[in-house]
PDB file of N, CA, C and O in Angstrom:
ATOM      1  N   UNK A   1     306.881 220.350-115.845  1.00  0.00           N
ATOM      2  CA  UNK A   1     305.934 219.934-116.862  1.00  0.00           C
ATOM      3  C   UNK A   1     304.524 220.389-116.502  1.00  0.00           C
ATOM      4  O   UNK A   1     303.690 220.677-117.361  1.00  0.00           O
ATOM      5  N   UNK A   2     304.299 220.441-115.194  1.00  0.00           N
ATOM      6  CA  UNK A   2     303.118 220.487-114.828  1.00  0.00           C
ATOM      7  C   UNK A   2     302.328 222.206-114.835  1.00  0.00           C
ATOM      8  O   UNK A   2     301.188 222.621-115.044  1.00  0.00           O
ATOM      9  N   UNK A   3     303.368 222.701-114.561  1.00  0.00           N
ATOM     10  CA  UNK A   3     303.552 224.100-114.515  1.00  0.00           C
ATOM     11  C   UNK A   3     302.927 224.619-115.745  1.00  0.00           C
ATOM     12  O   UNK A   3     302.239 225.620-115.546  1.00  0.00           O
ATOM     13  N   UNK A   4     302.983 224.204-116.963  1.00  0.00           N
ATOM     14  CA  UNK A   4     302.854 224.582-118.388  1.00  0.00           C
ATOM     15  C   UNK A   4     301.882 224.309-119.097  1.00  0.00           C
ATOM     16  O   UNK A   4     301.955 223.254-119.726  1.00  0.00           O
ATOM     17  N   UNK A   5     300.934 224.955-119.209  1.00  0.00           N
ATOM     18  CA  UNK A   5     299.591 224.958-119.900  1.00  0.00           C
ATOM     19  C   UNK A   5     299.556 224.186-121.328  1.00  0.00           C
ATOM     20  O   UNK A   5     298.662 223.423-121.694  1.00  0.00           O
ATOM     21  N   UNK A   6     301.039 224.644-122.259  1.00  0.00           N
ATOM     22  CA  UNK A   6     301.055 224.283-123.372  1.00  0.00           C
ATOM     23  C   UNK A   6     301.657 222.800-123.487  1.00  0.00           C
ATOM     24  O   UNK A   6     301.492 222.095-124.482  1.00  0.00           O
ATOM     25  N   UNK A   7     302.496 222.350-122.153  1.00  0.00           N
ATOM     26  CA  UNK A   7     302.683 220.953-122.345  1.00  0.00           C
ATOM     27  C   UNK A   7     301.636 220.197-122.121  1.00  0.00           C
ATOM     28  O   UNK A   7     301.433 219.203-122.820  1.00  0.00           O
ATOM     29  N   UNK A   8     300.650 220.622-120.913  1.00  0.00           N
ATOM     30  CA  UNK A   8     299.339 219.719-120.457  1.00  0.00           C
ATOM     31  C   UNK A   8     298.398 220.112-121.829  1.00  0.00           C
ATOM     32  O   UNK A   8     297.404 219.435-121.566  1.00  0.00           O
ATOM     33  N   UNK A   9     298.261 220.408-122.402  1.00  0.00           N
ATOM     34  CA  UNK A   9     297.449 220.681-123.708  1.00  0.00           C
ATOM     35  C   UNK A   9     297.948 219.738-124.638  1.00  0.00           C
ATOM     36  O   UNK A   9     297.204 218.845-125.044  1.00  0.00           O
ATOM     37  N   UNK A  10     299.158 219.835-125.036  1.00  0.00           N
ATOM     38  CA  UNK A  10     299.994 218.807-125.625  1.00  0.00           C
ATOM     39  C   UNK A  10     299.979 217.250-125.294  1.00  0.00           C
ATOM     40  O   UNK A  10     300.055 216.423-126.202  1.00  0.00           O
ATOM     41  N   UNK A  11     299.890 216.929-124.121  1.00  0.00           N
ATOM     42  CA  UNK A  11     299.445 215.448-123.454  1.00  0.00           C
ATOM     43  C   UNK A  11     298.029 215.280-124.038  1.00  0.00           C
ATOM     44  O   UNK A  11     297.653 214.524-124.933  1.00  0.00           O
ATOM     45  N   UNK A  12     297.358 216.147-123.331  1.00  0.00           N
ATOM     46  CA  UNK A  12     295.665 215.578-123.751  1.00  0.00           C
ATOM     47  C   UNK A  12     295.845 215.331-125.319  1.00  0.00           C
ATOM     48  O   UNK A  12     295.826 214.231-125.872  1.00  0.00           O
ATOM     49  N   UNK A  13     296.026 216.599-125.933  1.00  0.00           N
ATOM     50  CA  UNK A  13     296.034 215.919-127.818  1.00  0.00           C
ATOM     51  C   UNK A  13     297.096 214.314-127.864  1.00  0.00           C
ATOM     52  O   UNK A  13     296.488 213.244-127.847  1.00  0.00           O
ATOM     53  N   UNK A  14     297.934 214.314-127.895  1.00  0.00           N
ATOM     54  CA  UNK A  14     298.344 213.005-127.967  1.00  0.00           C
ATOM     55  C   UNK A  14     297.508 211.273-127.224  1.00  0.00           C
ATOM     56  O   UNK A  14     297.458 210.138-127.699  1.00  0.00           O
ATOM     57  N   UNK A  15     297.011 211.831-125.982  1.00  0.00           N
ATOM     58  CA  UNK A  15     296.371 210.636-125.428  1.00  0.00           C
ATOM     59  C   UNK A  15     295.519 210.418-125.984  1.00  0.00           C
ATOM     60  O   UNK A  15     295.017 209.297-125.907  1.00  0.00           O
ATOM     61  N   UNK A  16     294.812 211.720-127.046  1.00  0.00           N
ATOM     62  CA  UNK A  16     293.443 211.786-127.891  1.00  0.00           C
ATOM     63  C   UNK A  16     294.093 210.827-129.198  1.00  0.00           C
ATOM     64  O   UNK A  16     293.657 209.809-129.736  1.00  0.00           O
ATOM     65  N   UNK A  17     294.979 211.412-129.370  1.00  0.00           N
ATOM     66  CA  UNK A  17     295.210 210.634-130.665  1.00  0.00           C
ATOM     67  C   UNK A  17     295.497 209.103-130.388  1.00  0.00           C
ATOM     68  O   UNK A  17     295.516 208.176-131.198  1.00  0.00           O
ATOM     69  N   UNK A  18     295.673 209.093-129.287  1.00  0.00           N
ATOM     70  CA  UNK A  18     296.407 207.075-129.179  1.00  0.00           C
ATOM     71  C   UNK A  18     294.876 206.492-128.647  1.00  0.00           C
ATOM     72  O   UNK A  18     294.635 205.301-128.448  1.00  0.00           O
ATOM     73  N   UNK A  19     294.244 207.227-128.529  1.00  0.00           N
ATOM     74  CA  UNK A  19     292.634 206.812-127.967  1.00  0.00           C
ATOM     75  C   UNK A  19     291.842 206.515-129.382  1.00  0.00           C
ATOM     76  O   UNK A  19     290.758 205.931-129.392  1.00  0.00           O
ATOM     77  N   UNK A  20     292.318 206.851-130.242  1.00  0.00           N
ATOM     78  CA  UNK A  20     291.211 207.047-131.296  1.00  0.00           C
ATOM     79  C   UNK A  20     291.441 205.391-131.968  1.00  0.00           C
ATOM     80  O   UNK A  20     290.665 204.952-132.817  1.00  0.00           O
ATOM     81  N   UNK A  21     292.128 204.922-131.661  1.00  0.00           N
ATOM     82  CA  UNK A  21     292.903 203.933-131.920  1.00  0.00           C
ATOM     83  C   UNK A  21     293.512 203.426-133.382  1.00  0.00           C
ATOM     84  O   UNK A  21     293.341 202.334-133.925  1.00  0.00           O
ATOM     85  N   UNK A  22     294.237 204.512-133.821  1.00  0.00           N
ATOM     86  CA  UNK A  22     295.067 204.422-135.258  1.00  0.00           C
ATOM     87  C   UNK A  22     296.176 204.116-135.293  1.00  0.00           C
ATOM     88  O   UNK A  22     296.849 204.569-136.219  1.00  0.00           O
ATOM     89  N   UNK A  23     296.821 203.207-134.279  1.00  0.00           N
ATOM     90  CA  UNK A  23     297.581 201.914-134.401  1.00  0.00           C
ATOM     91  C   UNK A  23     299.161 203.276-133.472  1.00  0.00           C
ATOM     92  O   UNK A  23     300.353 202.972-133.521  1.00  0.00           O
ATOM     93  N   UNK A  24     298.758 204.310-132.931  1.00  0.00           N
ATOM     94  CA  UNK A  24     299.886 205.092-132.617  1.00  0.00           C
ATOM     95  C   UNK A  24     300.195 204.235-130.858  1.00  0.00           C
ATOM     96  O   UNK A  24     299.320 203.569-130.304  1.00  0.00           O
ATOM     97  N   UNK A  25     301.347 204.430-130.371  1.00  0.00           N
ATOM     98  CA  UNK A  25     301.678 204.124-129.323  1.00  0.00           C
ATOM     99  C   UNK A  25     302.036 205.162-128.464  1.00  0.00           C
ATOM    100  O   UNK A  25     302.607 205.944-129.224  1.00  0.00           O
ATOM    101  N   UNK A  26     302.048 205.510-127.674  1.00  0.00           N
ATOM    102  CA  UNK A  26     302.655 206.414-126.400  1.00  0.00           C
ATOM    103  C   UNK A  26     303.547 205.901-125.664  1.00  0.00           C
ATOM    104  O   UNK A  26     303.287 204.866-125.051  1.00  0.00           O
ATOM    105  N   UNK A  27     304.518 206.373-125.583  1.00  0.00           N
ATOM    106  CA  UNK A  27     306.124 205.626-124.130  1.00  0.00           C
ATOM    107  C   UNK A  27     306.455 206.810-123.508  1.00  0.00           C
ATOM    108  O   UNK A  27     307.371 207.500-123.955  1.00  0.00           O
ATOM    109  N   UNK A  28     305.758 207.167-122.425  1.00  0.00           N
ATOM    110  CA  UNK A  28     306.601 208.235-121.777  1.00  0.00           C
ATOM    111  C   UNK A  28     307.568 207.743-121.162  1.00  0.00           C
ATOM    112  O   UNK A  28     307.861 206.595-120.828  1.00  0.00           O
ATOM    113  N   UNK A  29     308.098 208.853-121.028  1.00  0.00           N
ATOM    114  CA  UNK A  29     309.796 208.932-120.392  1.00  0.00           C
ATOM    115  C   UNK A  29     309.061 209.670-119.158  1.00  0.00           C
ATOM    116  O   UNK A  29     308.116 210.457-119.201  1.00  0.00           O
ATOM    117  N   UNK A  30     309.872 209.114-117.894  1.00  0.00           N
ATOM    118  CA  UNK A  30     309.546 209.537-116.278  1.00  0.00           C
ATOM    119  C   UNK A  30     310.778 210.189-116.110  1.00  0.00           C
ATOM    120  O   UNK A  30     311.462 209.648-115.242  1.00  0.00           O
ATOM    121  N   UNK A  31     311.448 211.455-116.802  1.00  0.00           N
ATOM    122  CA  UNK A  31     312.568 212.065-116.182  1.00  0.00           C
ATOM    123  C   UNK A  31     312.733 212.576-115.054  1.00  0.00           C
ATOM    124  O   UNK A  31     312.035 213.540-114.743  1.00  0.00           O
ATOM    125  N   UNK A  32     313.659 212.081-114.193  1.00  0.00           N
ATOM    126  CA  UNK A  32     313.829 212.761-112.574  1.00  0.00           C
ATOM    127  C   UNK A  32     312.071 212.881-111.931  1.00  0.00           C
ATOM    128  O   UNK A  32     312.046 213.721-111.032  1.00  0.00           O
ATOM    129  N   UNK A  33     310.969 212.387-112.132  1.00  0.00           N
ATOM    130  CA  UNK A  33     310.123 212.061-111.401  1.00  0.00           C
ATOM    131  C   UNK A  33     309.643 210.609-111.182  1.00  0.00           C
ATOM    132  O   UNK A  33     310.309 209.844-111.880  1.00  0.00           O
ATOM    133  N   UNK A  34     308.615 209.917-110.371  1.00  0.00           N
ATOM    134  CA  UNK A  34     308.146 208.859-109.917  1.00  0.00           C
ATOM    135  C   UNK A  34     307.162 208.659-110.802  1.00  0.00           C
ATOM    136  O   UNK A  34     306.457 209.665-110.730  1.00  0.00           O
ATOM    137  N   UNK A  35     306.497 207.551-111.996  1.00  0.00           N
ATOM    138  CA  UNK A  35     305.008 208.059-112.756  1.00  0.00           C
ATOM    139  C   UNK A  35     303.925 208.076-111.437  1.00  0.00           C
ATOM    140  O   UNK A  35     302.861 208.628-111.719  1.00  0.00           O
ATOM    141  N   UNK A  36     304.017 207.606-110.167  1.00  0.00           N
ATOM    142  CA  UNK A  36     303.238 207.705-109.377  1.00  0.00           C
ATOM    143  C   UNK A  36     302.752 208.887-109.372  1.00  0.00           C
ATOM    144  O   UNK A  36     301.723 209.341-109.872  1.00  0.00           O
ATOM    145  N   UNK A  37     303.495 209.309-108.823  1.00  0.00           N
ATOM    146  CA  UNK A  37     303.651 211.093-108.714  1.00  0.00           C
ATOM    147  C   UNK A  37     302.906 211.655-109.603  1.00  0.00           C
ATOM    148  O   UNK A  37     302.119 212.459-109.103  1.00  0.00           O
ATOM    149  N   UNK A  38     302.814 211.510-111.184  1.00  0.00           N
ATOM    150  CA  UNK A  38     302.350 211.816-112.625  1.00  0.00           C
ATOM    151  C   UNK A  38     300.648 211.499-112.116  1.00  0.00           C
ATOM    152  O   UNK A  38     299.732 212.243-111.766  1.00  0.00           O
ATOM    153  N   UNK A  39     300.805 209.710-112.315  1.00  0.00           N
ATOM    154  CA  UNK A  39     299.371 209.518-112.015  1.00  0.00           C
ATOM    155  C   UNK A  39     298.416 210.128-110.925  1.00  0.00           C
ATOM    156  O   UNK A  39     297.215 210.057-111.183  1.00  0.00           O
ATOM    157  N   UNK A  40     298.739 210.641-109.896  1.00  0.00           N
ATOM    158  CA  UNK A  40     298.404 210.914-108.571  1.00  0.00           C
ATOM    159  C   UNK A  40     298.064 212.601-108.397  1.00  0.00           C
ATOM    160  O   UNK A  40     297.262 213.190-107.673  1.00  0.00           O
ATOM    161  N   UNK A  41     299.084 213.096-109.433  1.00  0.00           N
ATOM    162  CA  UNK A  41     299.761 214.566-109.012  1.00  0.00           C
ATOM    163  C   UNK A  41     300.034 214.984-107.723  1.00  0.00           C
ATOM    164  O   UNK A  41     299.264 215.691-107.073  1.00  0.00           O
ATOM    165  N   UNK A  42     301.030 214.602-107.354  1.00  0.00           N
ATOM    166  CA  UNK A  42     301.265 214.652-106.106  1.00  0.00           C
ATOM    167  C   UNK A  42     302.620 215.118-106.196  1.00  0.00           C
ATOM    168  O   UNK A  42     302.999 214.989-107.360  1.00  0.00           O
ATOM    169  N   UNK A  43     303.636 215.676-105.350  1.00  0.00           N
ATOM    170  CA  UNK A  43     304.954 215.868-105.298  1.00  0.00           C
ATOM    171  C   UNK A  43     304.876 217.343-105.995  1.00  0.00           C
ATOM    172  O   UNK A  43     304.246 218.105-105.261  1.00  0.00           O
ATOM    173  N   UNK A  44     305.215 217.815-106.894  1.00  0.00           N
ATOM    174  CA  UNK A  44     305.462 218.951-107.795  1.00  0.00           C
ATOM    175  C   UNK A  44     304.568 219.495-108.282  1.00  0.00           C
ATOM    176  O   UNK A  44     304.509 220.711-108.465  1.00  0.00           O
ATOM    177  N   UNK A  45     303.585 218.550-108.622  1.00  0.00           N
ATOM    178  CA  UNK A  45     302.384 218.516-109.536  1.00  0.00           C
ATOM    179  C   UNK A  45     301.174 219.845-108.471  1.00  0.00           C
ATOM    180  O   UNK A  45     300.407 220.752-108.792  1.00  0.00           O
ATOM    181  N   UNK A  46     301.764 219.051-106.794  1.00  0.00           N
ATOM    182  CA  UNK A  46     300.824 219.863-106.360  1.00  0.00           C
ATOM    183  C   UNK A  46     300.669 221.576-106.473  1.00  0.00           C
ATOM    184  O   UNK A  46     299.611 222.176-106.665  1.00  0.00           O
ATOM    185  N   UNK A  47     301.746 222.058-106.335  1.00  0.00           N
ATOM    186  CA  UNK A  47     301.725 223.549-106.602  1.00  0.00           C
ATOM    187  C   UNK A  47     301.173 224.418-107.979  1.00  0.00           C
ATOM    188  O   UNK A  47     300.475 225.429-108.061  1.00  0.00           O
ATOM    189  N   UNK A  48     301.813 223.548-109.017  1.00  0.00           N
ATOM    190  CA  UNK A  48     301.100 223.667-110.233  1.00  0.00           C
ATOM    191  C   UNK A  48     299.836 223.627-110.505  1.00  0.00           C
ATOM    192  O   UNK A  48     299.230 224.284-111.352  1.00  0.00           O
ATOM    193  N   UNK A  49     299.468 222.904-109.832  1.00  0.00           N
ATOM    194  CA  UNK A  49     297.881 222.556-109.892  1.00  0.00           C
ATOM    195  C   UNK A  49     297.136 223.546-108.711  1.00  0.00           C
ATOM    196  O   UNK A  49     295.908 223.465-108.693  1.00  0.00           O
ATOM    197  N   UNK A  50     297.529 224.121-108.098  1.00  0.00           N
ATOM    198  CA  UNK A  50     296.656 224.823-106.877  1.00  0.00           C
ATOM    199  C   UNK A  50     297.050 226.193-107.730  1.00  0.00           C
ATOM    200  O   UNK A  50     296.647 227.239-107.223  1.00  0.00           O
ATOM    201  N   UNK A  51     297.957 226.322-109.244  1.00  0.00           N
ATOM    202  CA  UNK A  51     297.758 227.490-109.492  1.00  0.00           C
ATOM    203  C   UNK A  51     297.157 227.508-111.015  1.00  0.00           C
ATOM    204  O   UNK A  51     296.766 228.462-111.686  1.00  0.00           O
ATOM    205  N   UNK A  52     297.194 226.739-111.182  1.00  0.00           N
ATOM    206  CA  UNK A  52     296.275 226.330-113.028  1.00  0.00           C
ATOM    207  C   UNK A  52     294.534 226.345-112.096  1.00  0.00           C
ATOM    208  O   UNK A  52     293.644 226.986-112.655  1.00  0.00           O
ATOM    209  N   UNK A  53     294.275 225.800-111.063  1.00  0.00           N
ATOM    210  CA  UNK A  53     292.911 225.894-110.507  1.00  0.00           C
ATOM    211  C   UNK A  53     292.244 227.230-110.620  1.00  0.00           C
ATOM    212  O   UNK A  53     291.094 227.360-111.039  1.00  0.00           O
ATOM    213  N   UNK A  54     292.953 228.145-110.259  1.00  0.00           N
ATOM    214  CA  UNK A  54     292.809 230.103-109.910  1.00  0.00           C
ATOM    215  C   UNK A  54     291.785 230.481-111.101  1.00  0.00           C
ATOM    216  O   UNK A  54     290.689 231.041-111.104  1.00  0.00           O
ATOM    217  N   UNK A  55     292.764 229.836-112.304  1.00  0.00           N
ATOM    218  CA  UNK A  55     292.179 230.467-113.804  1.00  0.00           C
ATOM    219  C   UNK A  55     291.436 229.085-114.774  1.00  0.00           C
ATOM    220  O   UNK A  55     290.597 229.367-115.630  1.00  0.00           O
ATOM    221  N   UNK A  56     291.768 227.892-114.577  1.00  0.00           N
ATOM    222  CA  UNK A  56     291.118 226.879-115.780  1.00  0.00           C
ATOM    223  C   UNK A  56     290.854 226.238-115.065  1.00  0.00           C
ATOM    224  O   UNK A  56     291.806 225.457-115.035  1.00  0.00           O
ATOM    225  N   UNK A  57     289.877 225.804-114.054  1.00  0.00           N
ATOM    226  CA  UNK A  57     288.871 224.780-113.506  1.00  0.00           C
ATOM    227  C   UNK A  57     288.537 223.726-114.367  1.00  0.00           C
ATOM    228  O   UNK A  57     288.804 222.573-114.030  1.00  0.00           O
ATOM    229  N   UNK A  58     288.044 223.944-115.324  1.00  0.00           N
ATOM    230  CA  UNK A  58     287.505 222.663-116.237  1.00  0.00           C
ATOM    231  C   UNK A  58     288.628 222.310-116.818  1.00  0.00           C
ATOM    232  O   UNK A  58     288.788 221.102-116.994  1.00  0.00           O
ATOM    233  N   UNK A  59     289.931 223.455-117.367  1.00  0.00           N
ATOM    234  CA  UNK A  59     290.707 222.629-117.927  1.00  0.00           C
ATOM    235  C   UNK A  59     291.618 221.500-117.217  1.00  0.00           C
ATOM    236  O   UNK A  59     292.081 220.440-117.640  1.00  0.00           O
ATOM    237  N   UNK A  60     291.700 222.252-115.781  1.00  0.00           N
ATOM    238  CA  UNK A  60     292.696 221.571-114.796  1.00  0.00           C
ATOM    239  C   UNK A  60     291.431 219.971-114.466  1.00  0.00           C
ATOM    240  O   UNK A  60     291.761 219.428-113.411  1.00  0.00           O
ATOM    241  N   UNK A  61     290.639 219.510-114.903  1.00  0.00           N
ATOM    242  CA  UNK A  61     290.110 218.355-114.903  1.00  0.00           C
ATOM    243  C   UNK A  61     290.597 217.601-115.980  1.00  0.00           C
ATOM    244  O   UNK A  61     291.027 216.471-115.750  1.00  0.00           O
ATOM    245  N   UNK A  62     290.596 217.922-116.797  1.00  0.00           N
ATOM    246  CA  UNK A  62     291.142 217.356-118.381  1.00  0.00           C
ATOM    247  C   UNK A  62     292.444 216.476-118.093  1.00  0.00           C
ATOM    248  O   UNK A  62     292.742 215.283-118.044  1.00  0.00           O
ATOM    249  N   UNK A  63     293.163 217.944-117.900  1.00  0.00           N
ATOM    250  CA  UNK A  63     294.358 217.812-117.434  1.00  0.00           C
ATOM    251  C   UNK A  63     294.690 216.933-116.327  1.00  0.00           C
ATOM    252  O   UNK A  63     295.739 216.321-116.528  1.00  0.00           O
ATOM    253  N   UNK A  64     294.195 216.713-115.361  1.00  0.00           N
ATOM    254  CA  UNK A  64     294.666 216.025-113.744  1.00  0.00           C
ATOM    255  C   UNK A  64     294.131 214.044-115.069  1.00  0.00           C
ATOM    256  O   UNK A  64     294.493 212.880-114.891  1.00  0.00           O
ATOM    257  N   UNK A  65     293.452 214.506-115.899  1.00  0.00           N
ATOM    258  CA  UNK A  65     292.496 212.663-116.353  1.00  0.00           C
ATOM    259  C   UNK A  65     294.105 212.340-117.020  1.00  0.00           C
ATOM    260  O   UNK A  65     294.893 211.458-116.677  1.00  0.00           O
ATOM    261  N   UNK A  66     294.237 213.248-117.940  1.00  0.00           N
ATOM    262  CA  UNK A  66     295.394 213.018-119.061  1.00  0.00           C
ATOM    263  C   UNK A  66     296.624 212.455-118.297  1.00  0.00           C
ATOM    264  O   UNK A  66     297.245 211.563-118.876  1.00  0.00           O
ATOM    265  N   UNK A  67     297.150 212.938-116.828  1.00  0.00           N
ATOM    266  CA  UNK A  67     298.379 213.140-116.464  1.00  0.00           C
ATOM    267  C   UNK A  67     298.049 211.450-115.694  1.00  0.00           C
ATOM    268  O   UNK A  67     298.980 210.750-115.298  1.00  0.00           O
ATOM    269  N   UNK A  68     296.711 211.057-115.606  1.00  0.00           N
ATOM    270  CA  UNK A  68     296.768 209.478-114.563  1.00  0.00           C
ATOM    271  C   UNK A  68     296.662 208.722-115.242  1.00  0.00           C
ATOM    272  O   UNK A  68     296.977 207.576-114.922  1.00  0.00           O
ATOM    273  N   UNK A  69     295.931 209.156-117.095  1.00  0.00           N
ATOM    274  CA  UNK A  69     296.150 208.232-118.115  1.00  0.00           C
ATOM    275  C   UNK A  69     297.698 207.777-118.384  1.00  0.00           C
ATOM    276  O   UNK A  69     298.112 206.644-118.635  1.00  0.00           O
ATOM    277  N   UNK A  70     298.618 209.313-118.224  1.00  0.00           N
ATOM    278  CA  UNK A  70     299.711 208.844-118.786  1.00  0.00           C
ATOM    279  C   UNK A  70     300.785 208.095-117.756  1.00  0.00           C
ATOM    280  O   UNK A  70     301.667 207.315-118.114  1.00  0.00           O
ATOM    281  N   UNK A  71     300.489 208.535-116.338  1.00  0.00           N
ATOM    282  CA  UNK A  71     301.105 207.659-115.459  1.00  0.00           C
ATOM    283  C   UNK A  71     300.549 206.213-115.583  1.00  0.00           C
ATOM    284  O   UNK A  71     301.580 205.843-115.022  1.00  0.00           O
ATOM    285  N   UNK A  72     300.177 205.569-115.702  1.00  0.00           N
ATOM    286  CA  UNK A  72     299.494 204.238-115.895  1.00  0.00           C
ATOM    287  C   UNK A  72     300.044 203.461-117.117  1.00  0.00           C
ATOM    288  O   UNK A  72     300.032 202.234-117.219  1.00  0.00           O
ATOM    289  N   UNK A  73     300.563 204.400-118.100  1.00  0.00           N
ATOM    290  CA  UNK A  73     301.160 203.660-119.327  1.00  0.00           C
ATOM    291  C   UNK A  73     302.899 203.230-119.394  1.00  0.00           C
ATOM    292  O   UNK A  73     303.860 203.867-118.964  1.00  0.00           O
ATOM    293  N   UNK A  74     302.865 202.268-119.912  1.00  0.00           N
ATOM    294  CA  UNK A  74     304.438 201.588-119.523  1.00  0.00           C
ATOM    295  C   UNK A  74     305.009 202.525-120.489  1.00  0.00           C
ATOM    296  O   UNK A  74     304.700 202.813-121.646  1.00  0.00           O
ATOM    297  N   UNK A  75     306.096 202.993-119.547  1.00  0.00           N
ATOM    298  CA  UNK A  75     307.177 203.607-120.412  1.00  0.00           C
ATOM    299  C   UNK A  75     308.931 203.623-119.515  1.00  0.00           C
ATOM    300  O   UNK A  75     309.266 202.749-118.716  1.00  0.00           O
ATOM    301  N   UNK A  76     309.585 204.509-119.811  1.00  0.00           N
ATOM    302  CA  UNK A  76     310.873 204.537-119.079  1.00  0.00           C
ATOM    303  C   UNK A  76     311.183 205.330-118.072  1.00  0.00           C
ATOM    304  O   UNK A  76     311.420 206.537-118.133  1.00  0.00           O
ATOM    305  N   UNK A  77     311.181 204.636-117.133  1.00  0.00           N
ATOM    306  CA  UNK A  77     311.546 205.786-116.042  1.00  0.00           C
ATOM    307  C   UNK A  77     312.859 205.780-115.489  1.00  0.00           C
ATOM    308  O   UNK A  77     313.443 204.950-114.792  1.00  0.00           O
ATOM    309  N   UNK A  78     313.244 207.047-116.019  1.00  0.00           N
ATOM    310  CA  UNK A  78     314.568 207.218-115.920  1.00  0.00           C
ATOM    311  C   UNK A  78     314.642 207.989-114.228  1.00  0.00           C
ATOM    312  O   UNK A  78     315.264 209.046-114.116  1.00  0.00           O
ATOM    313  N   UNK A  79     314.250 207.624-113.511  1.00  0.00           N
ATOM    314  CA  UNK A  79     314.608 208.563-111.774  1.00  0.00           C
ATOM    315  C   UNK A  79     315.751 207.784-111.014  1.00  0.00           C
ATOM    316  O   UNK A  79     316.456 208.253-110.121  1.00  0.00           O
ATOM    317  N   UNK A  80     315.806 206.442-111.558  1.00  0.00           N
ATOM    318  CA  UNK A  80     316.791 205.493-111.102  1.00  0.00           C
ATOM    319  C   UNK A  80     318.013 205.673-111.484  1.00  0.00           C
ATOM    320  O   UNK A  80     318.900 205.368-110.686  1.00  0.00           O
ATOM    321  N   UNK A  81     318.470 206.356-113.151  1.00  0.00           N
ATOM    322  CA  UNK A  81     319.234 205.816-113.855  1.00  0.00           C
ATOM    323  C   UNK A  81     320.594 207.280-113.357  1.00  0.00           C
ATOM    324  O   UNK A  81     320.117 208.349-112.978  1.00  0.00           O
ATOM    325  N   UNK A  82     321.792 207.167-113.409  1.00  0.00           N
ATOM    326  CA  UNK A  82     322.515 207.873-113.026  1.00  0.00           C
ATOM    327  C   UNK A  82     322.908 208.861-114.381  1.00  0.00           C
ATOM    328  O   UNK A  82     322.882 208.289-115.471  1.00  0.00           O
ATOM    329  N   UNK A  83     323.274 210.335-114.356  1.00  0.00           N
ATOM    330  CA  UNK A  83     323.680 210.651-115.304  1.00  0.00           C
ATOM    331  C   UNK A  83     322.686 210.675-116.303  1.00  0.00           C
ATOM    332  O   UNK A  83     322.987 211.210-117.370  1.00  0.00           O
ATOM    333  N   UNK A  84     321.283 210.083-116.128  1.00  0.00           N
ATOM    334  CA  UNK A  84     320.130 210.551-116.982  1.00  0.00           C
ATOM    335  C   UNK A  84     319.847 209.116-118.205  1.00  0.00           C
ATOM    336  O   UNK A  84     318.956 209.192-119.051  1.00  0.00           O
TER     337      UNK A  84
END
């Protein structure tokens, strides 16, 4: 996820939209990761991020706010669940 410019672009617009406060909700799903990990960027996040740094500096700030907004929000974390 982290890897992908067009998904971290995709987070920020959505957290924008549940920020504006027009009654929308957000539930992420924690597939096969920790939201720690999400909030923190830590684990996976790190490599991704030491290579989004090279070329989008300001965006990779946006991005690192969006990914601790969305770790912080209750949703399902499926890393426990067997078979997905």
């Amino acid at each position: 996820y982290a890897s992908s410019r067009w998904c971290l672009n995709e987070l920020v617009e959505i957290l924008e939209c549940k920020n504006r406060k027009t009654g929308q909700i957000v539930l992420p799903v924690f597939y096969d990761i920790d939201p720690s990990d999400v909030r923190k960027q830590t684990g996976s996040f790190v490599k991704a991020f030491d290579k989004h740094e090279v070329c989008f500096k300001e965006k990779v700030k946006e991005w690192r706010k969006a990914l601790e907004e969305a770790g912080n929000l209750s949703g399902w974390n499926l890393s426990d669940i067997e078979n997905g």
